[in-house]
N, C-alpha and C positions, 0 to 999 in steps of 0.2 A: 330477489331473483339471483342475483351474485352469488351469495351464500348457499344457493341450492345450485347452480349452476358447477359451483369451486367445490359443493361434495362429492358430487357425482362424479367429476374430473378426477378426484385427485384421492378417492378411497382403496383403489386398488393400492397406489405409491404409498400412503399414509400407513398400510397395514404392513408392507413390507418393511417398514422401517421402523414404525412405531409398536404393534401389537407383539409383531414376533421378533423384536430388538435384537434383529441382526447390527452388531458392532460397527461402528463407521471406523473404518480405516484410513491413512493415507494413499493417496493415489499413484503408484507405481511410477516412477519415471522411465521410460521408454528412452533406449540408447541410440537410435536410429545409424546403427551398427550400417556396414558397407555390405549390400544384399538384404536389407534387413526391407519390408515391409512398407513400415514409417518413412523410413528416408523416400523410398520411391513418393510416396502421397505427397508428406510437405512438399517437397520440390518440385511437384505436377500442380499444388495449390499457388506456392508462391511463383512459378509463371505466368497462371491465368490472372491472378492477381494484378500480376504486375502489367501483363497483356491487356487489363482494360480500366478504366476508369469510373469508381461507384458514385452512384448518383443518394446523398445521404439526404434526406428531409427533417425538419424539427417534429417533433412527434410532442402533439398539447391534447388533453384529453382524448387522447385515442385517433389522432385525426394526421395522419400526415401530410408536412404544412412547405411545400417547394416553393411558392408565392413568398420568397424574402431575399436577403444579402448573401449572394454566394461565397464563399470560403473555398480552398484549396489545399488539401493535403500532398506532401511530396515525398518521397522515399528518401532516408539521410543520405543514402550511398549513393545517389541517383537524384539529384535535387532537381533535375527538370523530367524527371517523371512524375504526371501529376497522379494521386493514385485516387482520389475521392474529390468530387464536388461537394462540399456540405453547405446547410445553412445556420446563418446567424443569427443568433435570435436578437429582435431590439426590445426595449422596452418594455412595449407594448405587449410582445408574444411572450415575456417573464410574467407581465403581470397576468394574460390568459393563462397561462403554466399554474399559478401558484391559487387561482381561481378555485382551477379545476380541482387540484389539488385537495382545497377546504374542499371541496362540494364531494369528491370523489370517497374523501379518506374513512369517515364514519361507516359506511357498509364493509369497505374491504376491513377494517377495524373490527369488526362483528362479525366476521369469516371465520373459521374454528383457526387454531395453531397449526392441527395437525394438516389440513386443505392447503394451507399457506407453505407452511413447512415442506409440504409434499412436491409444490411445482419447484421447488429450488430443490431436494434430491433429481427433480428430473431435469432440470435442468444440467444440472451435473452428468448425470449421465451422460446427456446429448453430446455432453465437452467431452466425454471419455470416448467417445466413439464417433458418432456421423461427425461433428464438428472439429471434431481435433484438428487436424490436419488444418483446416480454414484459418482457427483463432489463432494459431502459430505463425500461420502462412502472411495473416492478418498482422502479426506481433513482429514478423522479420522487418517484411517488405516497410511497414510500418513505420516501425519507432528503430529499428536498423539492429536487432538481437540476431547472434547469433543462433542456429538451429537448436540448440541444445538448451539455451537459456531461455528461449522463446516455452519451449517443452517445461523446462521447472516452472518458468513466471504463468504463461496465461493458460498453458492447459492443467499440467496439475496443481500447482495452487491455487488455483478460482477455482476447481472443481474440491479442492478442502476447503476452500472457506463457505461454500454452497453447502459441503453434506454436516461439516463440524456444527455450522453456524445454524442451521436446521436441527440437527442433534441437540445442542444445547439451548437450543428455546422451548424445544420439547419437553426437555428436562425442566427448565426455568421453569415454565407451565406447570408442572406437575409438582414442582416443589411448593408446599402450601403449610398457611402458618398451625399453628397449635390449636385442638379444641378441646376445650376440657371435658373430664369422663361424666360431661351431665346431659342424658340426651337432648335438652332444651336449650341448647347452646352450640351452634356450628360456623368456624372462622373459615372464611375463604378468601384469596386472592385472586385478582383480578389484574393480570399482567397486560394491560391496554396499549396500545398505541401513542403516541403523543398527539395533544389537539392541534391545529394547526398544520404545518407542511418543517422535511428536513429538504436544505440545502445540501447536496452533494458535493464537493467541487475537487477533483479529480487529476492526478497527476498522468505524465507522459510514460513513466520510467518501466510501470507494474500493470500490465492491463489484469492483471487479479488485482490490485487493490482500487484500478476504477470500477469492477464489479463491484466488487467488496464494497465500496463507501456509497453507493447505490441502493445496491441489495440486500445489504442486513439489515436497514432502515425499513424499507419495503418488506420484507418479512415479519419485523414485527408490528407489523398494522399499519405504517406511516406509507404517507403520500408525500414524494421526493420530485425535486428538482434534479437533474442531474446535469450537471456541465463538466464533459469530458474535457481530457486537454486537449488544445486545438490542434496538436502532434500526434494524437490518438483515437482519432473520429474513429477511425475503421475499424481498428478492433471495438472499439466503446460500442459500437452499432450493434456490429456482431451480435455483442452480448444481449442486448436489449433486443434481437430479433429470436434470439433464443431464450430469454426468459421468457418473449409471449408467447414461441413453440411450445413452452413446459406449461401453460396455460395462465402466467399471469395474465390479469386484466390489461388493454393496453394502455386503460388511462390512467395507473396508478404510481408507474414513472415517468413525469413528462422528458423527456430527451432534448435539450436545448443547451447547446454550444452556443458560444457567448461572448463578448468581450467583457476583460475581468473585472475593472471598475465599474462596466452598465449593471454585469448581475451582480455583482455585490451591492451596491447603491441599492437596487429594486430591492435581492433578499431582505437585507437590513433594516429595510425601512417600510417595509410590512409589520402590520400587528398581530399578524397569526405565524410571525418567525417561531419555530418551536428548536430547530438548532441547526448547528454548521458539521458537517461532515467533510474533515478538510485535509488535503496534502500537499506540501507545496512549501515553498518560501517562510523564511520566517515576515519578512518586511509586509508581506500581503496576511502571516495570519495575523499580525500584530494590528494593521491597518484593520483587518474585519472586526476584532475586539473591542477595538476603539468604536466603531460604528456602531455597534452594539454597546454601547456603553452608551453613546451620544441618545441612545435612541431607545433606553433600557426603561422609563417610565410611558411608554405611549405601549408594551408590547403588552399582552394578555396575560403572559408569566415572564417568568424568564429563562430564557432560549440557553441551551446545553451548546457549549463548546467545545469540539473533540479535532485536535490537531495534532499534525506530523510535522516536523517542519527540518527533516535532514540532521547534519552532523557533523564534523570533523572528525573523523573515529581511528584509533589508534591501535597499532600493533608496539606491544612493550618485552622487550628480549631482556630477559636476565641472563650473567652469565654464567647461567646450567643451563641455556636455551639449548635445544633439540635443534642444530642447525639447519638441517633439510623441512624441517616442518617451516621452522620460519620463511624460508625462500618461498617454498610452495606455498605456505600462506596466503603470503604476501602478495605473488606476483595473484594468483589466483582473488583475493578479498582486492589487489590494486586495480584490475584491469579487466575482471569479467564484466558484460556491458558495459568497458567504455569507462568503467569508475563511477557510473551515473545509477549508482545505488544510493538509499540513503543510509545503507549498513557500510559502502565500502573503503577500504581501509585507505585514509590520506596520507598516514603519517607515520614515520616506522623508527622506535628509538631501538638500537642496537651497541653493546658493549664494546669497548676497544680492543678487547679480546677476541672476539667473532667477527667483528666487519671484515677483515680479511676473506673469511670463507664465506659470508653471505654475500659480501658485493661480487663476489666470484660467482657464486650461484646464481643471482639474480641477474648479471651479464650474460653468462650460460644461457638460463632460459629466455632472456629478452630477445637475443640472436634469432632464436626460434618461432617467435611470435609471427604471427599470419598475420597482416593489416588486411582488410578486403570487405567487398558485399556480405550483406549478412544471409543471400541464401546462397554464399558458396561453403562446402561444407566442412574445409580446413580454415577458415575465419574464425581468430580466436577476439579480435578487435576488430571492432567494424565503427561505423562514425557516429559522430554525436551528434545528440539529436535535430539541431538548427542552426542556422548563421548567427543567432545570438548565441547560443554554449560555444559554438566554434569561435568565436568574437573573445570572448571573455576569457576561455581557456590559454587559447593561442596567446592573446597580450601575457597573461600572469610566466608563462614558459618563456617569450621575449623579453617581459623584465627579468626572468632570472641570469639569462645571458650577461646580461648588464649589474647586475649584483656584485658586488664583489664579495658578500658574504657567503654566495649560492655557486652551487657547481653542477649544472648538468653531466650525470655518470651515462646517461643511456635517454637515448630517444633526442625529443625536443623537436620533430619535423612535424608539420600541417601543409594539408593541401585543400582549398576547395572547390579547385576547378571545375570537379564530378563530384562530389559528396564531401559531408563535411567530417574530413580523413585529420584525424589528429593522433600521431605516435605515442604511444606507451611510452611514458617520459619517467626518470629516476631524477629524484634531483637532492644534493645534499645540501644541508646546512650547516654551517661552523656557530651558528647562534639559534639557540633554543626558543628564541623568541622571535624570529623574524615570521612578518607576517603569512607568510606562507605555509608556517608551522600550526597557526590558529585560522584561518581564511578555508572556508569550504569553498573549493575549485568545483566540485562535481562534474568531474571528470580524468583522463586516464592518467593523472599525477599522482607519484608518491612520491613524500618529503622525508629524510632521512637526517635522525641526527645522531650522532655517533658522540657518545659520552664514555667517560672513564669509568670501570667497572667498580671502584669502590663510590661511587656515586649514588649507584642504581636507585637508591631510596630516596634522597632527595631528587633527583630528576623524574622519577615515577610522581613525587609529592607534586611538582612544578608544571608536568603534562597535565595536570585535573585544572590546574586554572588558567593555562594558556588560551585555554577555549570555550568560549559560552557553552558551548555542545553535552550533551550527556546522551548519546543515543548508543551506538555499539563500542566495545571494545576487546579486546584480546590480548592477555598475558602469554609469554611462553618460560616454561620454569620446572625445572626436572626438581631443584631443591624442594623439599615438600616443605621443612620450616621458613621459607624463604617465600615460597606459595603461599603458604598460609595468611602471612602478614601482606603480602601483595592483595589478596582477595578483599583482608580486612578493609586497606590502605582505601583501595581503590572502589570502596560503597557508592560511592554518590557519581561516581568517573561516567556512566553508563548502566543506560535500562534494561540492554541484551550486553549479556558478559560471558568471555569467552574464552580457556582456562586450556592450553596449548590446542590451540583452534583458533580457525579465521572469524575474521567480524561480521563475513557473512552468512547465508544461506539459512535462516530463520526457516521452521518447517510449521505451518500450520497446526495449531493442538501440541506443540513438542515444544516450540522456542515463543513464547507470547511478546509479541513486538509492539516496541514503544520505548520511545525516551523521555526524559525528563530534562530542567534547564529550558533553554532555548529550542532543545530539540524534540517540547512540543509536551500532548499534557497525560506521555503515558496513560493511556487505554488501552493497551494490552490487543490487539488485533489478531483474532486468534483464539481467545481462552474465552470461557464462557462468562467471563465479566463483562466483552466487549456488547455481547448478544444483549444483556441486562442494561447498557445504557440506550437503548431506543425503546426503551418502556417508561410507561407511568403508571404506576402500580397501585391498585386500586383496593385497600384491607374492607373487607364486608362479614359485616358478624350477623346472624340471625338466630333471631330467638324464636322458637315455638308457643311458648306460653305465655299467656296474656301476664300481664305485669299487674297485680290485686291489689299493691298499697305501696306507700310511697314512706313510713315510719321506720327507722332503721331499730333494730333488735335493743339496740346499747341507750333507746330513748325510753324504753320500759321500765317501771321502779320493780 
C-alpha cells in the first residue's frame, strides 16, 4: 500500500527531475538587501517566533508522543526566552523508535528510488519558497545566526543537499554493472537500504547538516533515528514537518531528542544497529566506536561509522601573501557564527614582514564589528550557542590574560547577563606550540603566530602536527613555485583545502566536505559518494537458459 500510495504522490515530481533531467543547480543565496522582499519575511518570522513558544512532541512510528520529560529551548541572545517545549525521550521511547524502525523499514525499502527521491526535490522546494523565511527565522532566533548566515546554512544548503543528494542516488540507481553480449545472461544491481535502523545524531551549528544526516539515510531506504541537538529542536522540527509536507511516510524517521549517553547506550547495544550518522565532538565519537566495538559480535553485521568531529583549521601567510585577502579572510573564516563552524579558521600563521599591515587590518575591521541579536540586521557576531561554549570559551580568553606567552591584540570581553555575548577576540602567540595553537576553542578566537619569513617551510612543516586535526585549511601565496611546494607540503594538513581563500564556506556538489585525522572519517558530505554509503548493494545475475550439463569442454579427449 506505501509503494502505491508514494507512486501516485510523487510521479508528477519524479518526472520533472528524472525523465526530462532538468540540471539540479545550486540554490541562489538571497541578499536580503534594505527594501528587499526577504528581509521584510524573515524579520516578521523571527518575531512571531520569538512571540510564542512551540510546543515540540517525540514523533515514534508516526504517532506524536507529549506524554514524556519536558525539555527547554532558549534563544543564545535572549536566554530567558524560552522558544520550544520539547520532549525527551527515555529509554524506553528509543527502544519503541528503533522497533518501529525494523518493522517500518522493508516496504519504504521497496518504494521505487525515483517516489523517494521525489519527496526530498519537494521538499526542497517548500525550503525555497513557503518555508524559507520560517527555517531561517527558526536558525536565527535558534542557534543565534546572524540573517545572512541563517540564509547560506539552513535554507540554501539543506535545499542542495535535498535536490544534489536526490540527483545522485538517481544516478547511483541507474549506474548498473556489466552484461555480456549473450542474451542469456543479464547483471543487475540492487542498491538496497541497510537492514536494520541508522542512528542520526546531529549537531547545533548547521541545521542543513541536521537535515542532511537524517535525510540522506531515509532516502535511500533506511529507517532513522534521529536526535537533534538539544540547541536545535526547532529548526530540527521544522524540517521533519516538511519532509512529511513533501509526502514522506511519518514513521520512517522517528524524531527523538534525547540525553546523549541514554541514546547512545540504547543505539549501540541493539542488534539491528546498521550505523551511526554522526557530528559532533571527537570524545563522544570515539566513546560511540568503543561501544560499538564492546558490542560488535552480538550485532547482525557490522554497523558503518560516518563522523565529523571539527577541527583546529588554519590560515598559512607566505610572504607573497595578498594582504587584503588575508585580513578579510581571516576576520570573515574567524568570526562568521561566532567561530562555531567546524571549517572556521582558529589559527593564523603570518610572516614578520606582513604582520605590520595585517594586524592593522585586522584592528581596522574588528572596530567595525556589530556584537548583537541575531535578527538584528547589522549583527555580524551574535552569541554562542550555551552557558557551556560561553563557560569554556570565556576561561580559555581569561587564561590568556594570565599567560605570559599570549597577548590579547583585540577583543577579549564576554557578557552573559542577556545572552551568551562573547567578543571577537585576536589573540597572539610568541610560542608556536602553546596550547591554544593546537586546542579547538569552537568559538569567536583566533590565534596568531607571527614567524620569521625565511622560516615559512619549516613552520608550515610544524603547523601539520601541532594538531590532531585535519579538517579545513587555507594557504595564501602569490609565489606560484612557492605554492606549488606548499600544496605538495601540506597533503595530509586538511580534507577541504584552500589555495588564497578562507577555510570556509564549503558549497554543496562544489566543495565535498570532510576531514581526516581526528577530524573524523572523511565522507565527503556533498558528492555522490556520500549518497553511496547508506546502501547495501545487492549484484543479481540471471540466466535465461536452462543449464544442460555440468562437463567442462577441456574434460573431452
Amino acid at each position: 500500500m506505501l509503494r502505491k500510495i508514494l507512486s501516485r504522490a510523487n510521479s508528477t515530481a519524479a518526472a520533472k527531475f528524472n525523465e526530462s533531467k532538468i540540471p539540479v543547480i545550486n540554490e541562489p543565496i538571497l541578499n536580503y538587501a534594505p527594501g528587499s522582499s526577504e528581509r521584510k519575511l524573515v524579520l516578521d518570522a523571527c518575531q512571531k517566533i520569538q512571540a510564542t513558544t512551540a510546543d515540540i512532541p517525540l514523533l515514534i512510528n508516526g504517532e506524536k508522543i507529549f506524554d514524556a520529560e519536558v525539555k527547554q529551548q532558549t534563544s543564545p541572545y535572549d536566554h530567558k526566552k524560552v522558544l520550544a517545549n520539547y520532549r525527551w525521550a527515555s529509554e524506553d521511547h528509543l527502544n519503541k523508535a528503533i522497533e518501529a524502525s525494523i518493522a517500518n523499514r522493508k516496504e519504504w525499502d521497496l518504494s521505487s528510488i525515483e517516489d523517494r527521491a521525489a519527496i526530498f526535490f519537494r521538499a526542497a522546494d517548500l525550503l525555497a519558497t513557503k518555508y524559507r523565511p520560517d527555517i531561517c527565522a527558526t536558525t536565527i532566533a535558534g542557534q543565534a545566526k546572524n540573517i545572512l548566515q541563517a540564509e547560506i546554512d539552513a535554507a540554501c544548503e539543506l535545499i542542495d543537499f535535498f535536490r544534489f543528494n536526490a540527483q545522485y542516488a538517481l544516478d547511483l540507481h541507474a549506474s548498473q554493472p556489466l552484461s555480456p553480449d549473450v542474451p542469456a545472461i543479464h547483471n543487475a544491481c540492487k542498491w538496497r537500504g541497510m537492514e536494520g535502523f541508522v542512528a542520526a545524531i546531529a549537531p547545533f551549528n548547521f541545521t542543513a547538516i541536521s537535515g542532511n544526516l537524517a535525510g540522506t539515510p531515509a532516502m535511500m531506504g533506511n529507517a532513522v533515528l534521529w536526535k537533534p541537538s538539544d540547541t536545535a529542536v526547532l529548526s530540527s522540527w521544522l524540517i521533519q514537518e516538511i519532509l512529511i509536507e513533501a509526502g514522506l511516510p511519518e514513521n520512517i524517521i522517528q524524531f527523538v531528542p534525547a540525553d546523549g549517553p541514554v541514546f547512545g547506550k540504547t543505539v549501540t547495544s541493539h542488534k539491528e544497529l546498521s550505523a551511526i550518522n554522526f557530528t559532533g565532538s571527537v570524545p563522544t565519537f570515539e566513546w560511540l566506536w568503543k561501544e560499538v566495538g564492546k558490542n560488535i559480535s552480538n550485532y547482525k553485521g557490522f554497523p558503518k561509522l560516518i563522523g565529523e568531529c571539527g577541527g583546529k583549521n588554519y590560515h598559512f601567510a607566505h610572504p607573497s601573501a595578498h594582504v587584503e585577502s588575508v585580513v578579510n579572510g581571516t576576520i570573515r573564516s574567524g568570526f562568521e557564527y561566532s567561530g562555531q563552524k567546524c571549517s572556521a579558521c582558529s589559527r593564523l600563521y603570518v610572516p614578520e614582514s606582513l604582520w605590520p599591515k595585517v594586524k592593522a587590518g585586522l584592528l581596522d575591521i574588528h572596530k567595525q564589528i556589530k556584537v548583537g541579536r541575531g535578527d538584528d540586521i547589522e549583527t555580524f557576531v551574535s552569541a554562542v550557542i550555551d552557558e557551556k561554549a560561553f563557560d569554556r570559551v570565556s576561561t580559555w580568553i581569561d587564561k590568556a590574560k594570565s599567560d605570559p606567552e599570549l597577548e590579547i591584540i583585540a577583543g577579549g570581553g564576554h557578557d552573559k547577563s542577556t545572552g551568551w555575548f562573547i567578543e571577537p577576540t585576536i589573540i597572539q602567540s610568541s610560542n608556536p606550540d602553546n596550547a591554544i595553537m593546537s586546542t579547538e576553542l569552537f568559538g569567536p578566537v583566533v590565534a596568531v603566530y607571527v614567524y620569521p619569513d625565511n622560516d615559512w617551510k619549516q613552520v608550515s612543516k610544524d603547523m601539520t602536527e601541532v594538531s590532531p586535526y585535519s579538517l579545513t585549511g587555507g594557504i595564501f601565496c602569490q609565489d606560484e613555485n612557492d605554492k606549488a611546494w606548499l600544496i605538495d607540503s601540506l597533503r595530509e594538513s586538511a580534507g577541504n583545502f584552500y589555495v588564497n581563500d578562507k577555510s570556509t564556506g564549503s558549497v554543496v556538489a562544489q566543495q565535498w566536505f570532510g576531514g581526516a585525522r581526528k577530524s573524523g572519517t572523511n565522507d565527503k558530505a556533498g558528492s555522490p559518494s556520500y549518497v553511496a554509503k547508506w546502501v547495501s548493494p545487492q549484484a543479481v545475475k540471471t540466466t535465461t537458459v536452462p543449464l544442460t550439463g555440468w562437463r567442462y569442454p577441456s574434460m573431452d579427449k
